[in-house]
C-alpha positions as CSV (number, residue, x, y, z in Angstrom):
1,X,234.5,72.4,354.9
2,X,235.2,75.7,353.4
3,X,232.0,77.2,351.1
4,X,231.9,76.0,347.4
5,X,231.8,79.2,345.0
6,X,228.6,79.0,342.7
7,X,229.3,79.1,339.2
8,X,227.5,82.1,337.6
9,X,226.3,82.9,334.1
10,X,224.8,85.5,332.7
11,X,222.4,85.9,329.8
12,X,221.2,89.4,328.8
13,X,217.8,90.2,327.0
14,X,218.3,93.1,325.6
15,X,214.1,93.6,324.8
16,X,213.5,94.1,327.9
17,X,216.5,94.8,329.9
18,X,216.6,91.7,332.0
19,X,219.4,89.6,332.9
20,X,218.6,85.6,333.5
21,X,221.1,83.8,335.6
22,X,222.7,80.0,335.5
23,X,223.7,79.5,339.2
24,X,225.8,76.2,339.6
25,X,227.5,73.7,341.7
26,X,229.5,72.6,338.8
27,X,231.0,69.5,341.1
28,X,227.3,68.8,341.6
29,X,226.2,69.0,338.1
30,X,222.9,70.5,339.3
31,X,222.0,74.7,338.6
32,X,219.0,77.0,339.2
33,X,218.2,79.6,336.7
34,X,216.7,82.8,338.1
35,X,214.4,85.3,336.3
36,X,214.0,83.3,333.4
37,X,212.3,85.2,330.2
38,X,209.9,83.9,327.9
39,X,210.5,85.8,324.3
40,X,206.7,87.7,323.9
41,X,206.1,90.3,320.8
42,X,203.5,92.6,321.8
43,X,202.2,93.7,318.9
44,X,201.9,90.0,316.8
45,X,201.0,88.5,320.3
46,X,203.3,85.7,319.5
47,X,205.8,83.9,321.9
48,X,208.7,81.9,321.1
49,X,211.2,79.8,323.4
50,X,214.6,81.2,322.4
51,X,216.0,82.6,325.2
52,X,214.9,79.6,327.4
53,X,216.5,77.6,325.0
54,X,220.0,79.3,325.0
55,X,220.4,78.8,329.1
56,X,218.8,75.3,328.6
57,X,221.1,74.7,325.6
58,X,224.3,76.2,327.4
59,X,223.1,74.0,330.8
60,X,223.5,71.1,328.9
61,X,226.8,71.8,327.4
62,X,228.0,72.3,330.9
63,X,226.9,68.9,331.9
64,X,224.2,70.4,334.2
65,X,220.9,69.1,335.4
66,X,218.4,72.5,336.2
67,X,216.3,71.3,339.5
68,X,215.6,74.9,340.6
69,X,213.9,77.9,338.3
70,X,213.6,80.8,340.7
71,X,211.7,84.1,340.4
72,X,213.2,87.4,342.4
73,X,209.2,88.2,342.0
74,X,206.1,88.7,339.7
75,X,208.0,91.1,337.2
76,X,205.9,93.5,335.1
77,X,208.3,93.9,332.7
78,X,208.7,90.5,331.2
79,X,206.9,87.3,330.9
80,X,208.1,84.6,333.0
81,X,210.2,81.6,331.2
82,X,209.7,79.2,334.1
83,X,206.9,77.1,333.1
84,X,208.9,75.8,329.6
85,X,211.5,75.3,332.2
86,X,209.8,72.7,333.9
87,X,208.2,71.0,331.1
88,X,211.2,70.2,329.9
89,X,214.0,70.3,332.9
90,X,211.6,68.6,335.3
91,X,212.7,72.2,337.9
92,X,210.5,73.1,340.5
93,X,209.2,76.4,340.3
94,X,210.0,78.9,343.7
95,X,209.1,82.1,344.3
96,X,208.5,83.9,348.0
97,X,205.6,83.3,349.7
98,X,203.8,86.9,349.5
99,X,203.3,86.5,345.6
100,X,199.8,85.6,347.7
101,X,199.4,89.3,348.3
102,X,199.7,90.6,344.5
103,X,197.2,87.6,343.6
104,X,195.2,88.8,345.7
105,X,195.6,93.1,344.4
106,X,195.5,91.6,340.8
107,X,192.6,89.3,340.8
108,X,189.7,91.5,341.0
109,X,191.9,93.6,338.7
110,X,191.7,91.1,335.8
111,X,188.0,90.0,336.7
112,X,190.5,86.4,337.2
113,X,187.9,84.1,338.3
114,X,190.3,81.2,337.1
115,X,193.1,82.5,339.0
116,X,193.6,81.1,342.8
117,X,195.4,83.4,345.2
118,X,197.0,80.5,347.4
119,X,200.4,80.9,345.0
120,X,199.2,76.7,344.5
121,X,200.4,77.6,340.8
122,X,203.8,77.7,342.1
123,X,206.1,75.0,343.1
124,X,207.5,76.5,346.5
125,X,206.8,79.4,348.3
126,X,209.9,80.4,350.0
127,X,210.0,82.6,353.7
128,X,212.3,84.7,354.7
129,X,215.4,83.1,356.3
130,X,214.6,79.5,354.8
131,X,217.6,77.6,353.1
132,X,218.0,75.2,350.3
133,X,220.5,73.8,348.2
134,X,221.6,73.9,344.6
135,X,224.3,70.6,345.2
136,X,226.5,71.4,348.1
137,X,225.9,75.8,347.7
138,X,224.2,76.9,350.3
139,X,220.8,79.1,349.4
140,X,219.5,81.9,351.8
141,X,216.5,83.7,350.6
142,X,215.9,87.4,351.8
143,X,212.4,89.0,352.0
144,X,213.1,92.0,350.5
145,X,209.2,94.1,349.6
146,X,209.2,97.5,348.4
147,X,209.0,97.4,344.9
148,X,206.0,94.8,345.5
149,X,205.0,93.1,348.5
150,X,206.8,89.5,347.3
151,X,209.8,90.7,346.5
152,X,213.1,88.2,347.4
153,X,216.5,87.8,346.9
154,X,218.6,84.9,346.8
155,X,221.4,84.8,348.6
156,X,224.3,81.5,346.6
157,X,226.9,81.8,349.0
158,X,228.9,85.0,348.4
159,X,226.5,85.7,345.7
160,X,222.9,87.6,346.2
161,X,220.8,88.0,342.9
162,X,219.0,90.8,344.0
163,X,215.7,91.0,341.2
164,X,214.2,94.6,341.6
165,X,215.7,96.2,344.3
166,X,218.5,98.1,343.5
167,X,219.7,98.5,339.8
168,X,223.6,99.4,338.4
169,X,225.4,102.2,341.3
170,X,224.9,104.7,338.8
171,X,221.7,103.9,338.0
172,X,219.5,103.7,341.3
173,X,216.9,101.5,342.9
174,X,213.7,100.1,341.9
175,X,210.2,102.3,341.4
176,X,207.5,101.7,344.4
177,X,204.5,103.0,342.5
178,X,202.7,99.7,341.4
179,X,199.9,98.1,343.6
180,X,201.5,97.0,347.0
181,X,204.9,99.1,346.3
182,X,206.2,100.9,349.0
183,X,208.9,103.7,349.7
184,X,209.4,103.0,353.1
185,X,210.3,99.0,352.7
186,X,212.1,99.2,350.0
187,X,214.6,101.5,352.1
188,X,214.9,98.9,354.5
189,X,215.4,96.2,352.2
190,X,218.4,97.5,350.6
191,X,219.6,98.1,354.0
192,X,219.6,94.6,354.7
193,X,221.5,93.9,351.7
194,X,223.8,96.7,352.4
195,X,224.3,94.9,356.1
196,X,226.2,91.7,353.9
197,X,230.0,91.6,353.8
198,X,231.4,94.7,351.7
199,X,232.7,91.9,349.2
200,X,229.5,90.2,348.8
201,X,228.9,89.6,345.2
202,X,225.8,92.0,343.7
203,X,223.9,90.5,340.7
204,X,221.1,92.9,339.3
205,X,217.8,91.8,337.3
206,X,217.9,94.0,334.9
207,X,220.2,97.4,333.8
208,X,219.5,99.9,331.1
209,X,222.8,101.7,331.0
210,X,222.9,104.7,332.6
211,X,223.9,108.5,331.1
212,X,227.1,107.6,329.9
213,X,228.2,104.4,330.6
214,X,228.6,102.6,327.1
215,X,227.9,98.9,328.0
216,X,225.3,97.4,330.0
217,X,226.8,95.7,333.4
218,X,224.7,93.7,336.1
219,X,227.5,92.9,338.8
220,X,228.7,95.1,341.1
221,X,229.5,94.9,345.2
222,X,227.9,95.6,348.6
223,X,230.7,97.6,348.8
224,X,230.4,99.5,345.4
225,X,226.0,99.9,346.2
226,X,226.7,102.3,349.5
227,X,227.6,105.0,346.9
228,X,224.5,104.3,344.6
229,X,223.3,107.5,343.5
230,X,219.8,106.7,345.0
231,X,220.6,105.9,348.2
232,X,224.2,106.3,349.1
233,X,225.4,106.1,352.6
234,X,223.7,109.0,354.6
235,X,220.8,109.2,352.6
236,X,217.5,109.2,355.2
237,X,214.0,107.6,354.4
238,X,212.7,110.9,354.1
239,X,215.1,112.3,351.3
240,X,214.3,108.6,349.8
241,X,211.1,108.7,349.9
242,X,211.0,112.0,348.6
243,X,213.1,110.8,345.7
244,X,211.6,108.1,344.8
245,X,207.8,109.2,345.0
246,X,209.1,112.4,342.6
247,X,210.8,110.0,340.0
248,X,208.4,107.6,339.9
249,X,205.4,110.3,339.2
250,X,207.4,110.7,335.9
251,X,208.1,106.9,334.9
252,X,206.6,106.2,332.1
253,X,204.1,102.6,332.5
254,X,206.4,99.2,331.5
255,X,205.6,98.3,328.2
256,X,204.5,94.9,328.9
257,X,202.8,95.4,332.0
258,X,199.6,94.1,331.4
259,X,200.6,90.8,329.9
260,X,203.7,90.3,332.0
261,X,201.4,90.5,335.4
262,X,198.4,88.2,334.3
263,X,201.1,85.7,333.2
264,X,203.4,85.9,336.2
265,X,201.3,85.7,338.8
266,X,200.0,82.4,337.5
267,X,203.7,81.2,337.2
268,X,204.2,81.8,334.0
269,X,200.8,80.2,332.6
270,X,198.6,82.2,330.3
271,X,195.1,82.2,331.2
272,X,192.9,79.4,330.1
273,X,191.9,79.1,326.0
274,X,188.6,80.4,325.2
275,X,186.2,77.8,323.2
276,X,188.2,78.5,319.8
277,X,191.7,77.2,321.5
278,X,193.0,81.0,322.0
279,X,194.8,82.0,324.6
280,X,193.3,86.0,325.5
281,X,195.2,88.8,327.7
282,X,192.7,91.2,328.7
283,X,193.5,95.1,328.8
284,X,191.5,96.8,331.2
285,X,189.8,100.0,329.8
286,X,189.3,103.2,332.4
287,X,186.8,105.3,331.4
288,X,187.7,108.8,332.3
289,X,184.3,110.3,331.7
290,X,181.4,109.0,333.7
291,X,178.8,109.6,331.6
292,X,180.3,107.9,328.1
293,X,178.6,104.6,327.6
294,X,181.6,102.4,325.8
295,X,179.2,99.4,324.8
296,X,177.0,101.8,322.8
């Protein structure tokens, strides 16, 4: 039986860059959503469901049942949408199995008691090489660390949603300077993504438009990625390396990096209310100079 093609939607958030998915086996009636975002404003500390709702709104009027939400990884640039997902889809939420590792580098980072680092929160853990199904598509997931040690894509049949690996040709490849990042295997990561077919279908997490392009794109092809301007066919680890460690020293810190990681490496949940029914995100203070006592 020849390989069903996954129906694909995209849904752009354009406050944070990130593109959610709706993967589906129409024929089926049953999708997955990847990289879901839940709508958080920083400075009022208020969330709000709308972008959840559009895909689950838009599921519905395709006639689909969602039994998958997926995460690429623990993203530091968003908060995670999955957990209003399941309450009201009934989806399991997966995500690979080494989300264990950043519980484990952000726990003691977050004084976390609450927070287990078994990745228990999560539905599934996926490994690398194990298959599921949305319907009759066929699901591969690729271990793919570098940008943080849990990194995955998902591979829907000629499809691979690739989360923070590589962004847009034009634009280049993920940063490797938060805890757990690394240089070296995130070069060999997009290798194995650059081993698929030439045609293989490339779907990015997020794209913020590079020097003059004038609309934001996320697909693009195996074929199209071996002349990204990062790492183009040639390249060696060392010039990568050397790249990467020199951009990244002048990236600026992801706006919603504090509350997007205590958030998404509890699966989306905030941490536990306080006694007055408040949810808190805490924001860790250095103290530069040794001798300045802050409580005083």
């Amino acid at each position: 039986m020849p390989a069903r093609t996954p129906f694909i939607e995209a849904f752009f958030d354009e406050a944070t860059n990130t593109i959610s998915y709706i993967v589906a086996d129409r024929e089926a009636g049953v999708a997955a959503i990847i990289d879901p975002v839940l709508d958080y404003d920083q400075n009022s500390g208020t969330v709000d469901t709308r972008s959840v709702d559009t895909m689950l709104a838009r599921a519905r009027e395709l006639g689909l049942k969602v039994i998958w939400t997926l995460e690429t990884h623990a993203h530091a640039d968003h908060l995670s949408g999955s957990p209003m997902i399941k309450a009201l889809t009934g989806a399991k939420i997966g995500i690979g199995e080494n989300i264990t590792k950043v519980q484990e580098i952000f726990r003691p980072k977050f004084n976390a008691t609450d927070l287990k680092t078994d990745g228990s929160d999560f539905d599934h853990l996926f490994a690398d090489a194990e298959h599921f199904k949305i319907g009759e598509l066929d699901v591969e997931v690729l271990y793919t660390p570098g940008h943080t040690p849990a990194d995955i894509c998902y591979k829907v049949e000629d499809a691979v949603f690739v989360g923070d690996t590589m962004f847009m040709p034009d634009f280049g490849t993920a940063r490797v300077d938060f805890p757990g990042g690394d240089a070296e295997q995130l070069f060999n990561s997009i290798h194995k993504i650059l081993s698929l077919p030439e045609q293989t279908r490339l779907f990015m997490c997020h794209d913020y438009k590079a020097p003059g392009r004038d609309e934001h794109a996320w697909e693009t092809t195996v074929a199209a990625q071996k002349n990204n301007v990062h790492i183009k066919d040639g390249t060696t680890l060392e010039q990568f390396k050397a790249m990467r460690h020199e951009r990244d020293a002048k990236l600026d810190v992801p706006r919603l990096l504090l509350p997007s990681i205590q958030v998404n490496i509890r699966a989306g949940r905030f941490p536990k209310a306080e006694q007055n029914g408040v949810h808190y995100l805490l924001v860790p203070v250095t103290v530069k100079n040794p001798d300045m006592d802050l409580s005083r």
